[in-house]
C-alpha positions as CSV (number, residue, x, y, z in Angstrom):
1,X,199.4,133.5,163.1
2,X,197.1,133.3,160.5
3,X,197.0,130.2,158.1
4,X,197.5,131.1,154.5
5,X,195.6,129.3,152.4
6,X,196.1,128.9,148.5
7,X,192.6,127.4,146.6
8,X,193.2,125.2,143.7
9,X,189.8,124.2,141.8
10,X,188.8,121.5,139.0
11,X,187.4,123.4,136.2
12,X,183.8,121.7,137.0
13,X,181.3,124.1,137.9
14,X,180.8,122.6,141.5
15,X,184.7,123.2,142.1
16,X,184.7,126.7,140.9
17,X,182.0,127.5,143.0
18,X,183.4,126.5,146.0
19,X,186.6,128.2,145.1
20,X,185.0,131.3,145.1
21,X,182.9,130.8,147.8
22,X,185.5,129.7,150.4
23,X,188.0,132.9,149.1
24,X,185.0,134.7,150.0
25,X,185.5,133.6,153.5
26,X,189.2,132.8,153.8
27,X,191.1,134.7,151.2
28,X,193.7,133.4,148.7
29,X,197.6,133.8,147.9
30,X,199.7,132.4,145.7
31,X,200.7,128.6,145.8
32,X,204.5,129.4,146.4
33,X,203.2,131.6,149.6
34,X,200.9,129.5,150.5
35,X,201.2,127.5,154.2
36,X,198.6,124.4,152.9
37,X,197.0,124.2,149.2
38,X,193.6,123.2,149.3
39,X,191.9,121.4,146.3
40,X,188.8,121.5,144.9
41,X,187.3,118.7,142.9
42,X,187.8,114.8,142.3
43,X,191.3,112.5,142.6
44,X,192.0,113.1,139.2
45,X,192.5,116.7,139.7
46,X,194.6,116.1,143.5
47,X,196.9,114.2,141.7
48,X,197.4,116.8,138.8
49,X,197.3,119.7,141.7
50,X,200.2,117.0,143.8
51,X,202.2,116.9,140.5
52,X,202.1,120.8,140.3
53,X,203.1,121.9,143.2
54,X,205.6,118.9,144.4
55,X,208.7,121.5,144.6
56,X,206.4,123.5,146.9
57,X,206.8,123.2,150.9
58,X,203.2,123.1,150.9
59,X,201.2,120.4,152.0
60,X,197.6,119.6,149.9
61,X,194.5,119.1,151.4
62,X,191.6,118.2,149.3
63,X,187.9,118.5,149.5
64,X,185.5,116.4,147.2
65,X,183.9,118.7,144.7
66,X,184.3,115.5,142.0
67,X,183.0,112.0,141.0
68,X,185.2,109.8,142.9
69,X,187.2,111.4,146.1
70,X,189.3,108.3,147.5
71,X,192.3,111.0,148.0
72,X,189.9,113.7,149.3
73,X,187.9,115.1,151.8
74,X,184.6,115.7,152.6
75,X,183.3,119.1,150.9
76,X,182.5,121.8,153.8
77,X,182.6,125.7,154.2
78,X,182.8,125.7,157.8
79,X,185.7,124.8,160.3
80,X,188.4,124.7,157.6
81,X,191.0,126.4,159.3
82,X,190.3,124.1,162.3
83,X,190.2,121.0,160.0
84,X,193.6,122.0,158.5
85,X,195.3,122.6,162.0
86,X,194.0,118.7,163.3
87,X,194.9,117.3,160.1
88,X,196.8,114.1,160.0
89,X,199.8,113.6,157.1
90,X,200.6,111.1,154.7
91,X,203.5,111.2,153.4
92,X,203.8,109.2,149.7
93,X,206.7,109.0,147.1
94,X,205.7,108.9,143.1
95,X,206.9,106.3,140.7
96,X,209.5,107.3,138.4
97,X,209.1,106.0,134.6
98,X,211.8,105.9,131.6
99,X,210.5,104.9,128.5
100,X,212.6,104.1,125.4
101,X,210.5,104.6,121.9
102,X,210.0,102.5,118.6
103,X,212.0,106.2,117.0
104,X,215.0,105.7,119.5
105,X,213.7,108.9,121.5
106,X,213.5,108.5,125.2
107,X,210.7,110.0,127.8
108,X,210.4,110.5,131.4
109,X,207.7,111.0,134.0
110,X,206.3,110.9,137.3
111,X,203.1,108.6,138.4
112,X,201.7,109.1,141.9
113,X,199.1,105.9,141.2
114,X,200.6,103.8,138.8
115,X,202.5,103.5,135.2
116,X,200.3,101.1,132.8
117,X,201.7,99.3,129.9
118,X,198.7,98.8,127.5
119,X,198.1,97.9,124.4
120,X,197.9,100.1,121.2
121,X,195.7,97.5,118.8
122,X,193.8,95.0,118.5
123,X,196.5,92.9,119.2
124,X,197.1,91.3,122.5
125,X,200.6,92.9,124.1
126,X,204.0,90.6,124.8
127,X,205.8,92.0,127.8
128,X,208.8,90.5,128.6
129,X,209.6,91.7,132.4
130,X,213.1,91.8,134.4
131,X,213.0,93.0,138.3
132,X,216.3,94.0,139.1
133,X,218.2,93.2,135.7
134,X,216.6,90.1,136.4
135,X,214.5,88.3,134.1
136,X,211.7,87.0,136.0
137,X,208.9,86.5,133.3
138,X,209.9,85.8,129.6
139,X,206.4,86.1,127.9
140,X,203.3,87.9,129.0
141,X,200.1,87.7,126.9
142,X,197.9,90.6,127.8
143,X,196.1,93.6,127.4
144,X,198.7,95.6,129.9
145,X,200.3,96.0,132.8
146,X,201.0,98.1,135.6
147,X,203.2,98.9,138.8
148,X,201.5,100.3,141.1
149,X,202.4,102.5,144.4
150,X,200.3,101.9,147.6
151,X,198.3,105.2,147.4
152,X,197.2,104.2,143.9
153,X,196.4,100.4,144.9
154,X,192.7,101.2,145.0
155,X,192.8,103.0,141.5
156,X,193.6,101.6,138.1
157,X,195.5,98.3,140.2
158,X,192.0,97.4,142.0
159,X,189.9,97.4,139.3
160,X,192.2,95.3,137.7
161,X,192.3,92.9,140.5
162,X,194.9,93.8,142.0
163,X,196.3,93.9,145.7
164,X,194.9,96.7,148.0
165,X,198.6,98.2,149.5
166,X,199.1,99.6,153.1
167,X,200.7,102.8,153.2
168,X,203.7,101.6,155.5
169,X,204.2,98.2,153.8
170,X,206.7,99.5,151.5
171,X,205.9,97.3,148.5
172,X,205.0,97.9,145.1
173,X,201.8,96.0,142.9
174,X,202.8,94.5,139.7
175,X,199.5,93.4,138.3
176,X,198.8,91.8,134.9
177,X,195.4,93.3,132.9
178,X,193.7,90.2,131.0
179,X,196.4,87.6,130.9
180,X,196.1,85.2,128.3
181,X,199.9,83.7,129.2
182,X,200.4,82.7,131.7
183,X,196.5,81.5,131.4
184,X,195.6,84.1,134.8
185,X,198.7,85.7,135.7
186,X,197.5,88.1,138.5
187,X,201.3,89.2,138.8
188,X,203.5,89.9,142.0
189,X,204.4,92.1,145.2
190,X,207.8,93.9,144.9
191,X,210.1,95.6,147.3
192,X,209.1,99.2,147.3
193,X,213.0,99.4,146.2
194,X,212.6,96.9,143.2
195,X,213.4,98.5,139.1
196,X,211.4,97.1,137.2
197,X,211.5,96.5,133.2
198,X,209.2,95.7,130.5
199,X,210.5,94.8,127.7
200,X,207.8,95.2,124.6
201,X,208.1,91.9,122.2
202,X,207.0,92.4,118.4
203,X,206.3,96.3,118.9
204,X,205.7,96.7,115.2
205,X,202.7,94.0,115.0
206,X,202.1,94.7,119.0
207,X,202.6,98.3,119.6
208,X,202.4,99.1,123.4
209,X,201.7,102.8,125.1
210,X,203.3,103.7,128.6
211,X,200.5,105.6,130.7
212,X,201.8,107.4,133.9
213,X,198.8,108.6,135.6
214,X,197.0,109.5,132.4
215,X,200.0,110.7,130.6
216,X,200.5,108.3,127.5
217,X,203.9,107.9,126.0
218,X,203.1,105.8,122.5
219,X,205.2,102.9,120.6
220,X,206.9,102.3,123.6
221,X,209.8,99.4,123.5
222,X,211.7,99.0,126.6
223,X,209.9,101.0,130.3
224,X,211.7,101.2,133.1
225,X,209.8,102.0,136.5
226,X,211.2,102.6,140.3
227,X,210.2,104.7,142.6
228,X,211.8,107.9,143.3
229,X,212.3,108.3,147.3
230,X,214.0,111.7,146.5
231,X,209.9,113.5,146.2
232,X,207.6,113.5,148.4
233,X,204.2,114.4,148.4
234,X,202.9,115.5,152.1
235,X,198.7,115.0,151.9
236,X,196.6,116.2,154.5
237,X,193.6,113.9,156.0
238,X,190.6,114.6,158.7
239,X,191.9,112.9,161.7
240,X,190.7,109.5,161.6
241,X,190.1,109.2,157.7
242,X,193.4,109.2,156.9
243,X,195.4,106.9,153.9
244,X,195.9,104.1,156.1
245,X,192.2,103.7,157.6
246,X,191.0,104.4,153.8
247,X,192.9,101.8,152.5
248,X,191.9,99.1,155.3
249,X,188.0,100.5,154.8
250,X,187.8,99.8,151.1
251,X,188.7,96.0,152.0
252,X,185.8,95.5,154.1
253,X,183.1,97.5,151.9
């Protein structure tokens, strides 16, 4: 049987090129027909071509036609079929975010990576966070914050210092950005099951945004962030480049 293949492609040059050149040699349909979706570009655009189709059967392969390609693979015109039939899955579940507003109003999203509290001014951010109902930290002093899923550890969460996650450790990265109190607060490793809650102090002086992979939801006052097992996203990797040996690689480099 013939693999049907849907392209997806970043609107960078690069990307549309390759679009057209591998249609050229495989052919396109539809998304919603397609067996695999295949995108074209960097990890920003796999994770808006992940949040796209999540309600398809599909699986998503990508190819690196962008700056950074931790989520992709190598670019190539040859082989793909073959490539797509040895291909190894990942299988990850996005964050689910609930933000109350300064207005009242209330908004929702999804975050494959991460959901970042950050601040609006130049004033330093109070976060007041519960895990669980819980109160666990009464007053953080920072420029954000984040919860972080394992597939996004190496994003927005590394560069921030924090913890590089294992695919299979089923834990989520809370990590603190600048902390000024607690004087180096690096924050905490949660049970992948774990709600947790920010709580915005002094949001009129301090306004904070919510960020869920690059999605900002401004004057934020309470977040609330879990994951959401119900979605999953199926990723396809060459065999022996997958998510897990990625995420073990990146330690040692």
């Amino acid at each position: 049987m013939t693999l049907k293949i849907a392209f997806a492609a970043s609107p960078a040059t690069v990307a549309q090129t390759a679009r057209a050149a591998l249609i050229g040699r495989y052919g396109d349909v539809p998304p919603a027909e397609a067996d695999v979706i295949v995108a074209l570009g960097g990890d920003g655009f796999m994770l808006e071509t992940l949040h796209d189709t999540q309600k398809l059967a599909a699986p998503v392969y990508g190819m690196n036609r962008g700056t950074i390609g931790f989520l992709m693979n190598v670019y190539s015109e040859t082989d793909l079929v073959h490539r797509l039939e040895q291909a190894e899955r990942e299988v990850i579940n996005p964050l689910a975010m609930k933000a109350t507003h300064m207005d009242g109003s209330v908004s929702e999203a999804l975050a494959i990576n991460e959901v970042a509290l950050l601040r609006e001014g130049p004033q330093a951010a109070k976060l007041q966070i519960r895990i669980d109902g819980r109160l666990r930290l009464e007053e953080l002093v920072c420029d954000g914050a984040l919860v972080a899923t394992p597939a996004g550890s190496t994003a927005y969460n590394y560069s921030a210092h924090g913890p590089i996650l294992p695919i299979g450790a089923d834990v989520l990265a809370l990590t603190a950005m600048s902390a000024f109190r607690p004087r180096r607060w690096r924050g905490a490793l949660l049970p992948k099951g774990a709600v947790v809650q920010f709580d915005v102090l002094e949001p009129e002086k301090r306004p904070v945004m919510a960020d869920a992979d690059g999605t900002s939801h401004r004057d934020v006052v309470t977040v609330q962030i879990r994951s959401e097992p119900s979605i999953k996203h199926e990723i396809l990797f060459d065999p022996g480049h997958g998510l897990e040996e990625r995420l073990i690689s990146e330690q040692f480099t």
